[in-house]
DSSP file (Angstrom, degrees, kcal/mol; ACC not computed):
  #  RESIDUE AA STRUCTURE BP1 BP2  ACC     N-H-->O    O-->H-N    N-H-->O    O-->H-N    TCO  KAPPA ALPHA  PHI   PSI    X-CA   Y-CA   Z-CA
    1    1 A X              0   0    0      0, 0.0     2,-0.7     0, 0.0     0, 0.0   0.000 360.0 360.0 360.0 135.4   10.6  -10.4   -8.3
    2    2 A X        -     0   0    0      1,-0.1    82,-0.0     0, 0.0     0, 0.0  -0.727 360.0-138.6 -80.6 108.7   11.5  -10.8   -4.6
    3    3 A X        -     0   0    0     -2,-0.7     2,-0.3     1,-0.1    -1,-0.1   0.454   3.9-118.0 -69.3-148.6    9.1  -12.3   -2.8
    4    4 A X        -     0   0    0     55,-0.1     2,-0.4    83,-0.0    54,-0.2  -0.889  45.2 -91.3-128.2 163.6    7.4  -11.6    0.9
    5    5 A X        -     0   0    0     52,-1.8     2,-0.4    -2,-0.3    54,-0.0  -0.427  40.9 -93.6 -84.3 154.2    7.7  -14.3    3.7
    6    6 A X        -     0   0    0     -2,-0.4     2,-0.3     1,-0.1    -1,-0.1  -0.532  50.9-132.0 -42.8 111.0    5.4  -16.8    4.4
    7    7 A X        -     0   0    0     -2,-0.4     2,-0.3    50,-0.1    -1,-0.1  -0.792   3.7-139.1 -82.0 143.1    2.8  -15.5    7.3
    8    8 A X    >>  -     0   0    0     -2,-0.3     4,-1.6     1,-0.1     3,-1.4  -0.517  31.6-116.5 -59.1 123.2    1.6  -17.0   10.3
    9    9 A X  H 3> S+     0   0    0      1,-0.3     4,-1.8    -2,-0.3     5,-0.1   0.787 119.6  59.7 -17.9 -47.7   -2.2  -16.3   10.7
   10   10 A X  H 34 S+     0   0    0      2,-0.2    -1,-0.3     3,-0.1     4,-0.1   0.787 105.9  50.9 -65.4 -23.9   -1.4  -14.3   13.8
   11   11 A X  H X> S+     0   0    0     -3,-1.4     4,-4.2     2,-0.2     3,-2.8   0.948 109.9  54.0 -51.9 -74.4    0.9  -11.9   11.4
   12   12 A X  H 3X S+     0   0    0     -4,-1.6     4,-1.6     1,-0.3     5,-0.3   0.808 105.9  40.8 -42.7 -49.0   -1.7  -11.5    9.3
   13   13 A X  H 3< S+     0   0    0     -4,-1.8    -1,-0.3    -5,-0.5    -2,-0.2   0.519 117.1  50.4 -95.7   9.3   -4.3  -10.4   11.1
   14   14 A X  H <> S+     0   0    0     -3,-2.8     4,-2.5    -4,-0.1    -2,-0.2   0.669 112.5  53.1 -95.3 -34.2   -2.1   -7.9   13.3
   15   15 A X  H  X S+     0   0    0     -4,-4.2     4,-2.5     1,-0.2     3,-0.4   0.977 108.4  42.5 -73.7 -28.3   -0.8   -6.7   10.2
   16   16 A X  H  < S+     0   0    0     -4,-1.6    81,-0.3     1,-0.3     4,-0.2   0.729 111.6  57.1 -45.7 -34.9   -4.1   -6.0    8.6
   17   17 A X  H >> S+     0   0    0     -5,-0.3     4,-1.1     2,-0.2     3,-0.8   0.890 114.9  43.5 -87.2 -40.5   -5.3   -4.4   12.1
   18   18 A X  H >X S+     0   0    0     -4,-2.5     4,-3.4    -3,-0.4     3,-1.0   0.970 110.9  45.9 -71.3 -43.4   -2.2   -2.1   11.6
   19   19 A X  H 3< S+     0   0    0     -4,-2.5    -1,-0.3     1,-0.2    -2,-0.2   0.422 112.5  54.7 -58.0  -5.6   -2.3   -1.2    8.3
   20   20 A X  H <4 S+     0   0    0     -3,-0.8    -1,-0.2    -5,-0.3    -2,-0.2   0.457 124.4  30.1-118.9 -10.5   -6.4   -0.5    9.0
   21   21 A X  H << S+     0   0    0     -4,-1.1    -2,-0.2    -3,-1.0    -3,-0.2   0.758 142.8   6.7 -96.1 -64.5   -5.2    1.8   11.8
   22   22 A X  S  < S+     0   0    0     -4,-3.4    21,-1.2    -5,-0.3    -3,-0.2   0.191 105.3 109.1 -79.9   9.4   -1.6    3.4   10.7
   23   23 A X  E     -A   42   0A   0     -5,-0.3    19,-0.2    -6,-0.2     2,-0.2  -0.089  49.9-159.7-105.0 173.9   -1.5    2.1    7.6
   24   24 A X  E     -A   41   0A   0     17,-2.2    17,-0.8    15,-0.1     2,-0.6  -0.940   2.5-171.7-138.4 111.9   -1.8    3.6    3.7
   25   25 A X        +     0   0    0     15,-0.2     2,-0.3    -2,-0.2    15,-0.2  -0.979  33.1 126.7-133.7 153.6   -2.5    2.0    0.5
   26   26 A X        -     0   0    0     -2,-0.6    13,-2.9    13,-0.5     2,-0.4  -0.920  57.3 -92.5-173.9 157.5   -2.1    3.9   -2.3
   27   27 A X  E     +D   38   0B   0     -2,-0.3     2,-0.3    11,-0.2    11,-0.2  -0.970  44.8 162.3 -77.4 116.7   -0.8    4.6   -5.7
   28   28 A X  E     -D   37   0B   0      9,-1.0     9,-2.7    -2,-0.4     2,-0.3  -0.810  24.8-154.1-130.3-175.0    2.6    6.6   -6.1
   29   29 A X        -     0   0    0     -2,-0.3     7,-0.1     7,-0.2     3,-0.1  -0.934   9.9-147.4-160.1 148.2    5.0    7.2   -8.6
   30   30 A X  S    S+     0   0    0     -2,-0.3     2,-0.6     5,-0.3     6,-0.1   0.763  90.0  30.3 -84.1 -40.9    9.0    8.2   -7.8
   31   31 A X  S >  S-     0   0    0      4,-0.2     3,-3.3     1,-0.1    -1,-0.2  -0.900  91.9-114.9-125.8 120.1    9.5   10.3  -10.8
   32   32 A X  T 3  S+     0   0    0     -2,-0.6    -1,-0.1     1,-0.3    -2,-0.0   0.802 108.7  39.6 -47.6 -28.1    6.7   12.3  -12.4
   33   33 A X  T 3  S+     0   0    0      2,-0.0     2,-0.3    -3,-0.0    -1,-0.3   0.154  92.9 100.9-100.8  27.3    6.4   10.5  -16.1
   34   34 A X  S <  S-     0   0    0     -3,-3.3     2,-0.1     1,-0.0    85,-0.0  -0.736  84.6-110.2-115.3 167.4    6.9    7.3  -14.5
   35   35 A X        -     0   0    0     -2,-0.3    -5,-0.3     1,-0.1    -4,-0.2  -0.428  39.8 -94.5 -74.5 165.3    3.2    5.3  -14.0
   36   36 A X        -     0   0    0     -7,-0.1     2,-0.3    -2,-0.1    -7,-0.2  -0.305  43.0-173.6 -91.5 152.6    1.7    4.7  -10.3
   37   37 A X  E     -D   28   0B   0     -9,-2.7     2,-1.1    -2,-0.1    -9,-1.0  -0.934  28.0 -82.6-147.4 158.6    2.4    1.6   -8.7
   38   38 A X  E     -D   27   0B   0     -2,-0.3    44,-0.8   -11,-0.2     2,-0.5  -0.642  41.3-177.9-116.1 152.7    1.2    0.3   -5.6
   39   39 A X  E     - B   0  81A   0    -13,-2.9     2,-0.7    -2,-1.1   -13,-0.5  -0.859  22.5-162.9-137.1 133.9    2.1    0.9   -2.3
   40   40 A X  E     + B   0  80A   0     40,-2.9    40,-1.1    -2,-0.5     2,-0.2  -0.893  24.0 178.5 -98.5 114.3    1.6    0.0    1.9
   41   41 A X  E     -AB  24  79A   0    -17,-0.8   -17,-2.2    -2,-0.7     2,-0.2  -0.652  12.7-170.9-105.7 138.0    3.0    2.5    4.2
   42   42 A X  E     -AB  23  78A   0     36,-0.7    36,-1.8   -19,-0.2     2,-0.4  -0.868   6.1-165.0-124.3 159.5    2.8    2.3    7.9
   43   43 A X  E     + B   0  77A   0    -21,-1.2     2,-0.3    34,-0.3    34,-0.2  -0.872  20.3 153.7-135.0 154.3    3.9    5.2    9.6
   44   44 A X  E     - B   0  76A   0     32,-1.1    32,-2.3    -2,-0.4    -2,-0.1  -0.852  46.3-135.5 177.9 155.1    4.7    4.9   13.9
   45   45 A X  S    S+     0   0    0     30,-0.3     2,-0.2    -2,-0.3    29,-0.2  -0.143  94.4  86.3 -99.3  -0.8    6.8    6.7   15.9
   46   46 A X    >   +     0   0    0     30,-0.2     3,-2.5     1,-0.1     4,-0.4  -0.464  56.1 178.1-123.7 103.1    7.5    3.5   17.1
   47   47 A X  T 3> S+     0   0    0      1,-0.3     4,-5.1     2,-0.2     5,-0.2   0.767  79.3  62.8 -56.8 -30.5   10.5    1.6   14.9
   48   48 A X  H 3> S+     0   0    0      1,-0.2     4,-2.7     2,-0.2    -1,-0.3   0.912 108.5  49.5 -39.0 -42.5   10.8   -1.6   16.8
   49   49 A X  H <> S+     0   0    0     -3,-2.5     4,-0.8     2,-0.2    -2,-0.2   0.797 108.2  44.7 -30.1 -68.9    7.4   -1.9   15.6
   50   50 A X  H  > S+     0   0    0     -4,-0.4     4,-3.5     2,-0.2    -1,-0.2   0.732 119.4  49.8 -70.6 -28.7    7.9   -1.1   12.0
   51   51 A X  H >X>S+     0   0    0     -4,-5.1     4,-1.6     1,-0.2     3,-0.8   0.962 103.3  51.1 -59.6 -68.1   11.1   -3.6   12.3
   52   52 A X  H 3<5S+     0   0    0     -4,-2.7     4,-0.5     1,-0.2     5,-0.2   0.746 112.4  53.6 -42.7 -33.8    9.5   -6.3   13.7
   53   53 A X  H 3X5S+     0   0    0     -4,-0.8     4,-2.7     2,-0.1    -1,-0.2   0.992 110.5  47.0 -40.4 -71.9    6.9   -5.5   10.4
   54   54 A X  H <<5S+     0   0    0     -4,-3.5     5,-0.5    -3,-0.8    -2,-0.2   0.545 114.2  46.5 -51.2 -34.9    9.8   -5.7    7.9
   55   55 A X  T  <5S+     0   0    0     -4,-1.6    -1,-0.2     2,-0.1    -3,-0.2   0.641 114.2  48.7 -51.6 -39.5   11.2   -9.1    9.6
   56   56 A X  T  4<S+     0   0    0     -5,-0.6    -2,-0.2    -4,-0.5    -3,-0.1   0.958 123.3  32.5 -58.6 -59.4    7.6  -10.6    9.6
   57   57 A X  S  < S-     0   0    0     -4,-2.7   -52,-1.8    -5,-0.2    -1,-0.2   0.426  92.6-145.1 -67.8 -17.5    7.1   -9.6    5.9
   58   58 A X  S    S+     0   0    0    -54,-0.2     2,-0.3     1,-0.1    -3,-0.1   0.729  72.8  71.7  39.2  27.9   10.8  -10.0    4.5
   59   59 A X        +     0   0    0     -5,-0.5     2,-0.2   -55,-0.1    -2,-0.2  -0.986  65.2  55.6-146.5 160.3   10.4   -7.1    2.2
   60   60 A X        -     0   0    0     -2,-0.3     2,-0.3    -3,-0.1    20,-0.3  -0.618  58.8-119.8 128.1-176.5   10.1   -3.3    2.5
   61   61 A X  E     -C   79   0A   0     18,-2.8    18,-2.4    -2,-0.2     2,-0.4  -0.956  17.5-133.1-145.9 177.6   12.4   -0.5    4.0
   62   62 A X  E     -C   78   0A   0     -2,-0.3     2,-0.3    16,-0.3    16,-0.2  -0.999  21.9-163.6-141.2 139.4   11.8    1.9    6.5
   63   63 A X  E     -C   77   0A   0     14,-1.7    14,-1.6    -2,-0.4    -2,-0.0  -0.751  22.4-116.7-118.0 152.9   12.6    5.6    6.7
   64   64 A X  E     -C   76   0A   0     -2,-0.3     2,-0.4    12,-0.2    12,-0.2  -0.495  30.9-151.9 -67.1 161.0   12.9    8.3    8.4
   65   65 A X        -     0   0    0     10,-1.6     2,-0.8    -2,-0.0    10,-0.4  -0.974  36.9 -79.2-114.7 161.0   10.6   11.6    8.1
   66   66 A X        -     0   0    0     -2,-0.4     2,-0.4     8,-0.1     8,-0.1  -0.485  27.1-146.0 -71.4 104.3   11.1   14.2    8.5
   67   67 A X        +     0   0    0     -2,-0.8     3,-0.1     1,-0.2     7,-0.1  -0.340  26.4 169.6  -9.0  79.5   11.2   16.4   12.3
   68   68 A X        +     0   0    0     -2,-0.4     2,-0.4     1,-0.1    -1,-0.2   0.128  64.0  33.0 -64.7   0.0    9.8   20.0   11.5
   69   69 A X  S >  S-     0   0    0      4,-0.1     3,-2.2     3,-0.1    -1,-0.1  -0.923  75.0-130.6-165.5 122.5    9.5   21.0   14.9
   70   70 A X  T 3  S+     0   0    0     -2,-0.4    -1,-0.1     1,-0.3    -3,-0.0   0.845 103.9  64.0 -18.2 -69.2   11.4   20.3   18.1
   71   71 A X  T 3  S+     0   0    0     -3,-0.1     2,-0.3     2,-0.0    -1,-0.3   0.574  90.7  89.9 -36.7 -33.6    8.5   19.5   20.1
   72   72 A X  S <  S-     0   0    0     -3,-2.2     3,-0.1     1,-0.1    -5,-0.1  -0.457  73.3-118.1-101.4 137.0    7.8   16.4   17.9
   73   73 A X        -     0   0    0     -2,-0.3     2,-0.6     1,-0.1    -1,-0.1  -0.124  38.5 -92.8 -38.5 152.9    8.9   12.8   18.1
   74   74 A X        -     0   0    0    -29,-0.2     2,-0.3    -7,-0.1    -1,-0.1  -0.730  46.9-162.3 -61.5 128.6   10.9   11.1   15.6
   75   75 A X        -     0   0    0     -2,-0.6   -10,-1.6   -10,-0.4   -30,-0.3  -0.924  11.0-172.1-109.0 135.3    8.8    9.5   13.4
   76   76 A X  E     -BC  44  64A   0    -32,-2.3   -32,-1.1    -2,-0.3     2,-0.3  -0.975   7.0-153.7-147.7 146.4    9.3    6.5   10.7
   77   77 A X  E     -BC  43  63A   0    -14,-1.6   -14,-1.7    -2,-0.3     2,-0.7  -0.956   9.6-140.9-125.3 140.5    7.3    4.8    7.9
   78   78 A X  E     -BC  42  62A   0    -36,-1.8   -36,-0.7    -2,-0.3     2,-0.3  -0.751  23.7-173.7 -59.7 117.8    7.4    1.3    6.3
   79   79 A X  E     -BC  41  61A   0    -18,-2.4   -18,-2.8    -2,-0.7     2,-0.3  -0.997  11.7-179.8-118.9 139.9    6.9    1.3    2.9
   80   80 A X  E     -B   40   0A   0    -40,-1.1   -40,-2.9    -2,-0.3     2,-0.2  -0.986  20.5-154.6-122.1 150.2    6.5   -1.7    0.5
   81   81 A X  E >>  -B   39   0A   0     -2,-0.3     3,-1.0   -42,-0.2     4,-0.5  -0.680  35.2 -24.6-126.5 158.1    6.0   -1.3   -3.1
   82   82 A X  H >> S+     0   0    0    -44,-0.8     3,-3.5    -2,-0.2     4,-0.8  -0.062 122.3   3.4  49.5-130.2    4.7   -2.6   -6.7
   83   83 A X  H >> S+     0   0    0      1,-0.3     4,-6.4     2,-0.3     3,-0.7   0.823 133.3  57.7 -40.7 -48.8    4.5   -7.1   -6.6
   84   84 A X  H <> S+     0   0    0     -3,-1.0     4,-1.6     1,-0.3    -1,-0.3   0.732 104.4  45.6 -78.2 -13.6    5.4   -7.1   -3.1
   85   85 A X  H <X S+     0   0    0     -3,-3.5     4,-1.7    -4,-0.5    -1,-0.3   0.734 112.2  50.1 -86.9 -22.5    2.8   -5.1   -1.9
   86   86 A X  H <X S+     0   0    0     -4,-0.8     4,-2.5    -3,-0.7    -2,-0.2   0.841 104.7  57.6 -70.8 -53.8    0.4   -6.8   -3.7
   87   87 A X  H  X S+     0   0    0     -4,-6.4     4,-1.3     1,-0.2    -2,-0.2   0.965 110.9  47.0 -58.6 -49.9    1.7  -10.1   -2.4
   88   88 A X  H  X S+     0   0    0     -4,-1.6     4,-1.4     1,-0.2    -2,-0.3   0.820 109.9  49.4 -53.9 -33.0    1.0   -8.6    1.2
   89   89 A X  H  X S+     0   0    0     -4,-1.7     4,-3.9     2,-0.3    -1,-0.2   0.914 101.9  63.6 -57.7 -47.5   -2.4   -7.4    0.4
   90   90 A X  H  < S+     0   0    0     -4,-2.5    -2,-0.2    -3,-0.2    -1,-0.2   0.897 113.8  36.1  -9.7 -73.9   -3.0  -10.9   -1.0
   91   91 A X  H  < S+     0   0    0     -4,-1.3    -2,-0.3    -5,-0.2    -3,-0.1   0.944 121.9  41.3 -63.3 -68.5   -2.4  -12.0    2.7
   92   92 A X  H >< S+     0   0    0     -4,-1.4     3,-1.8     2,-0.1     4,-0.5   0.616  88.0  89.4-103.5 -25.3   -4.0   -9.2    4.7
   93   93 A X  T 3< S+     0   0    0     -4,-3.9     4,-0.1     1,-0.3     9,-0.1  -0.504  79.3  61.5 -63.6-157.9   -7.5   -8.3    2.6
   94   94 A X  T 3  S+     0   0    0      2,-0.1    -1,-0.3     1,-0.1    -2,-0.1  -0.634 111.7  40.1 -90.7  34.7   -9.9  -10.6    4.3
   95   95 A X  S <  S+     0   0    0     -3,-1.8     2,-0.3   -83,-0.1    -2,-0.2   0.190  81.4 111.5-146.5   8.2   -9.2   -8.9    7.3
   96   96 A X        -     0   0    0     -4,-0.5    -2,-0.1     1,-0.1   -79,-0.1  -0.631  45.6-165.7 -82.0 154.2   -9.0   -5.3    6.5
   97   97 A X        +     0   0    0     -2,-0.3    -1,-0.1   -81,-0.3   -80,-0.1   0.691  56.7  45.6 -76.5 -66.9  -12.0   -3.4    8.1
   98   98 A X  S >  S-     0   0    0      1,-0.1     3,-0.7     2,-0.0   -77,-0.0   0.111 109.9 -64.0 -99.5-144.6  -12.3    0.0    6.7
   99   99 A X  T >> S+     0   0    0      1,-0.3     3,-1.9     2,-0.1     4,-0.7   0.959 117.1  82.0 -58.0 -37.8  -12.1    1.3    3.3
  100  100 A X  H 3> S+     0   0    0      1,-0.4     4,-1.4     2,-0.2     5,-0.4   0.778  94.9  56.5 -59.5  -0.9   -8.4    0.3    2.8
  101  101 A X  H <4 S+     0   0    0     -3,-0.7    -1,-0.4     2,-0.2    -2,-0.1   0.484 104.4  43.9-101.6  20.2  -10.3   -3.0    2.0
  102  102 A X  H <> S+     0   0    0     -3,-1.9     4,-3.7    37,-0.1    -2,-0.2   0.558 120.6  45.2-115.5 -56.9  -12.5   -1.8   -0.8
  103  103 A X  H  < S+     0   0    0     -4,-0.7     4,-0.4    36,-0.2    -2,-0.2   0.815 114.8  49.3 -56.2 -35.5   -9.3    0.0   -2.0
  104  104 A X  T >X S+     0   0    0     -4,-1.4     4,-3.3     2,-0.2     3,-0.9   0.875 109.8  51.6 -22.7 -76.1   -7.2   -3.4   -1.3
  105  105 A X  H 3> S+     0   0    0     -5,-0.4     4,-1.0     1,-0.3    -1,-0.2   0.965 104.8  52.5 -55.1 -54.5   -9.6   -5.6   -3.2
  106  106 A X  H 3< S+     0   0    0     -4,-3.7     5,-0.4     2,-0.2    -1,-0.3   0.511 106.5  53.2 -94.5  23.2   -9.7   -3.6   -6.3
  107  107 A X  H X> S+     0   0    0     -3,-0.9     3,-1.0    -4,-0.4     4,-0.6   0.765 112.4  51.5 -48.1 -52.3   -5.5   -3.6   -6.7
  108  108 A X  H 3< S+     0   0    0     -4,-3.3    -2,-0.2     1,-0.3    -3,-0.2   0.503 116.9  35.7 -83.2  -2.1   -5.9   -7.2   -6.4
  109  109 A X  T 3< S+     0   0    0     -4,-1.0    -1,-0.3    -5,-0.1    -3,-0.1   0.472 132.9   8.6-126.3  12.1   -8.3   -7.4   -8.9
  110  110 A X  T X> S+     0   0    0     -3,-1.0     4,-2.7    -4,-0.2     3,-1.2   0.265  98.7  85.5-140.0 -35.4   -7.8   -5.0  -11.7
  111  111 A X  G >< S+     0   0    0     -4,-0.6     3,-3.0    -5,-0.4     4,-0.3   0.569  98.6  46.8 -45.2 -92.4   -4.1   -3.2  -11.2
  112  112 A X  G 34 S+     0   0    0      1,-0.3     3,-0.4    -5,-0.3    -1,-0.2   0.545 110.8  54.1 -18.2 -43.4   -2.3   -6.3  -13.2
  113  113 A X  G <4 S+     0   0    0     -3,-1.2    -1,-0.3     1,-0.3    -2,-0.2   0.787 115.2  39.7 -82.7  -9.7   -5.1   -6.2  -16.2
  114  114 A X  S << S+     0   0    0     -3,-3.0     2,-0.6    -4,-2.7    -1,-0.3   0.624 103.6  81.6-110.7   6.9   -4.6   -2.7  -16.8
  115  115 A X        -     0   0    0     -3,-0.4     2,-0.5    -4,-0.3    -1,-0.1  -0.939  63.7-140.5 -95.9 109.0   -0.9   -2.5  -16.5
  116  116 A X    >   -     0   0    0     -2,-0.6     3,-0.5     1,-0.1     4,-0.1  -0.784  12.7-149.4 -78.0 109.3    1.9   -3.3  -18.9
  117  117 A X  T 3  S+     0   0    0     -2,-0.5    -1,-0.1     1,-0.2    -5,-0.0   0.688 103.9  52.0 -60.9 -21.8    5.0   -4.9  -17.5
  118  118 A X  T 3  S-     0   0    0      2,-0.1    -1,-0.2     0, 0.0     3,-0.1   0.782 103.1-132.1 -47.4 -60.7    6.9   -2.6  -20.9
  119  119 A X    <   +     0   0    0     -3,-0.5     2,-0.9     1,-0.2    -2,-0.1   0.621  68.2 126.1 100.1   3.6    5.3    0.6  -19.8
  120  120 A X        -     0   0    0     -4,-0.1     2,-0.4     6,-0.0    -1,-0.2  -0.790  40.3-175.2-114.6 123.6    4.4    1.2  -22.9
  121  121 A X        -     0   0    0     -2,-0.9     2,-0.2    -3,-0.1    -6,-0.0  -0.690  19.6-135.9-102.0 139.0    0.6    1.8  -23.4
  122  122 A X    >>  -     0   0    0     -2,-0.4     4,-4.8     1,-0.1     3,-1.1  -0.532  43.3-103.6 -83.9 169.6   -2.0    2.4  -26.3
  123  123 A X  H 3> S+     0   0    0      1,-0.3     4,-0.7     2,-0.3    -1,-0.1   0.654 117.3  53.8 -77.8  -9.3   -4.2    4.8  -25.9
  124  124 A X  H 3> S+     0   0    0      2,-0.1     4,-1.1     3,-0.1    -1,-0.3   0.428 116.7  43.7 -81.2 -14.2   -7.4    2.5  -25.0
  125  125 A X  H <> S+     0   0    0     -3,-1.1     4,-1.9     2,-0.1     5,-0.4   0.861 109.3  53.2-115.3 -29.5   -5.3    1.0  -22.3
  126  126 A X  H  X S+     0   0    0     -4,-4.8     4,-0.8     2,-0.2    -3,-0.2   0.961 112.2  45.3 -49.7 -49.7   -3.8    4.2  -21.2
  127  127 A X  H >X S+     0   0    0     -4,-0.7     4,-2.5    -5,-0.4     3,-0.8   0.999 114.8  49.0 -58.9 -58.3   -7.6    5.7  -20.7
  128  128 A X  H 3X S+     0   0    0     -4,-1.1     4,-0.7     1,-0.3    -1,-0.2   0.890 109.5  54.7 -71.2 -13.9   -8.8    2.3  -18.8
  129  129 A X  H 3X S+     0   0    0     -4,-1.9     4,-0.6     2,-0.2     5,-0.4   0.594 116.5  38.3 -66.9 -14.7   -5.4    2.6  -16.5
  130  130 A X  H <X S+     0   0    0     -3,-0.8     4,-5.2    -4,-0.8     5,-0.4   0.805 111.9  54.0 -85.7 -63.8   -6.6    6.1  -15.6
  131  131 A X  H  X S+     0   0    0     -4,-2.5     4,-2.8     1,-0.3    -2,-0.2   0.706 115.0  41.8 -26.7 -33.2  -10.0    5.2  -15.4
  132  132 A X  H  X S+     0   0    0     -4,-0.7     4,-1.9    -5,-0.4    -1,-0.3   0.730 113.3  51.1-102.7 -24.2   -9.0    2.4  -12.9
  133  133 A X  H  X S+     0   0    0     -4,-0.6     4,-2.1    -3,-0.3    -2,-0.2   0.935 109.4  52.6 -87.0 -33.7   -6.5    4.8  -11.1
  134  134 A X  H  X S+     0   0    0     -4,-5.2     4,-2.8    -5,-0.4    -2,-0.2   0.999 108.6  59.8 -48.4 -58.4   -9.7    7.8  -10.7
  135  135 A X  H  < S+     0   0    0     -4,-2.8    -1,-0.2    -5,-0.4    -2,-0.2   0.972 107.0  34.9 -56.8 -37.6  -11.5    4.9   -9.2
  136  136 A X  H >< S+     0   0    0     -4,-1.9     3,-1.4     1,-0.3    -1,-0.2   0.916 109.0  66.4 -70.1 -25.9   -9.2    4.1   -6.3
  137  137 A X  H 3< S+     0   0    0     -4,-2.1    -1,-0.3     1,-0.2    -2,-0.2   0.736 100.0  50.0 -80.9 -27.4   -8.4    7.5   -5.7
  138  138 A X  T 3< S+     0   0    0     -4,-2.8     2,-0.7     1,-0.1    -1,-0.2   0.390  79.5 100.0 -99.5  35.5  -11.9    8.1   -4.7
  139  139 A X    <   +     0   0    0     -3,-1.4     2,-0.2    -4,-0.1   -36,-0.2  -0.701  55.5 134.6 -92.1  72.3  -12.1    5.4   -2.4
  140  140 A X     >  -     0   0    0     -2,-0.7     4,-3.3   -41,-0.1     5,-0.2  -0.688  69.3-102.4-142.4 166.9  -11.5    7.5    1.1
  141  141 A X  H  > S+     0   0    0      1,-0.3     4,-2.3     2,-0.3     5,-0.0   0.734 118.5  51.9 -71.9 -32.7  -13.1    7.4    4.2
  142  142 A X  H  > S+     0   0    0      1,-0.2     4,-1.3     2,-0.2    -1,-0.3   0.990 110.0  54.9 -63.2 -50.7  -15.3   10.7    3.8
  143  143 A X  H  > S+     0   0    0      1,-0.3     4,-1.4     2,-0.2    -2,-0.3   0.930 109.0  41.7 -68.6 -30.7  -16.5    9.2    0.5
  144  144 A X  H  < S+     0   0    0     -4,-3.3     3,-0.5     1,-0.2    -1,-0.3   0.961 105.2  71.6 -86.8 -29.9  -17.8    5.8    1.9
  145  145 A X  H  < S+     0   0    0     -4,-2.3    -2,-0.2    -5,-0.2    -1,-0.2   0.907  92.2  59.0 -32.1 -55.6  -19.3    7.9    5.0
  146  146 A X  H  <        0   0    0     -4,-1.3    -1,-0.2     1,-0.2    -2,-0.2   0.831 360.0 360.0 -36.0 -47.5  -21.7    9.1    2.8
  147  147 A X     <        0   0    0     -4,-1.4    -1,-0.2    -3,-0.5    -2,-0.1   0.800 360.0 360.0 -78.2 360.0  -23.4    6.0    1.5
């Protein structure tokens, strides 16, 4: 596994402040039968921005999206994915702010026990990998308004 670069304390807490504005952290999957994995997306319209991210961090790539309308800017997102996003969350949870830190904390403290590096699952560890992935997925900003 390819690791992330060492960050400075000042990295750290600007990425955390980005990711806690522009940022995403999330589950996806590439391919529909394939398992969820985790991933940090920033998204900006400005890409010096998202480079200067992708140098700090020495992982990730950045893409274009797509331009539906004239009127609109170009727009581009960072993405880093599975270990390496976890190794950046490592660094950046004790400085997230809004949910993405509730969501943050429990990747780092459950994705790995419920996960099989094989892919191949029984059916008690398939239920507590759902279970674990229903919980993160209702960790959003309406839902912690409420309490």
């Amino acid at each position: 596994m390819r690791s992330i670069n060492e960050l400075s304390d000042i990295d750290v807490g600007y990425l955390a402040g980005i990711i806690d504005g522009e940022g995403t952290i999330g589950l996806t999957r590439i391919h529909s039968r394939e398992n969820r994995r985790p991933v940090v997306s920033i998204s900006n319209n400005e890409r010096p921005l998202l480079e200067h991210i992708r140098s700090a961090v020495g992982a990730g790539k950045i893409t274009n999206k797509a331009c539906t309308s004239p009127h609109h800017s170009p727009s581009f997102t960072y993405v880093i994915v599975g270990r390496q996003a976890l190794s950046l969350l490592e660094r950046v949870t004790p400085f997230l702010r809004t949910h993405k830190a509730e969501r943050s904390k429990l990747l780092l403290n459950e994705y790995a026990l419920v996960t099989q590096r094989n892919g191949r699952y029984t059916a008690t560890q398939l239920k507590a990998k759902e279970d674990f992935e229903a919980r993160f997925l209702a960790i959003r900003v309406r839902a912690l308004k409420r309490q």
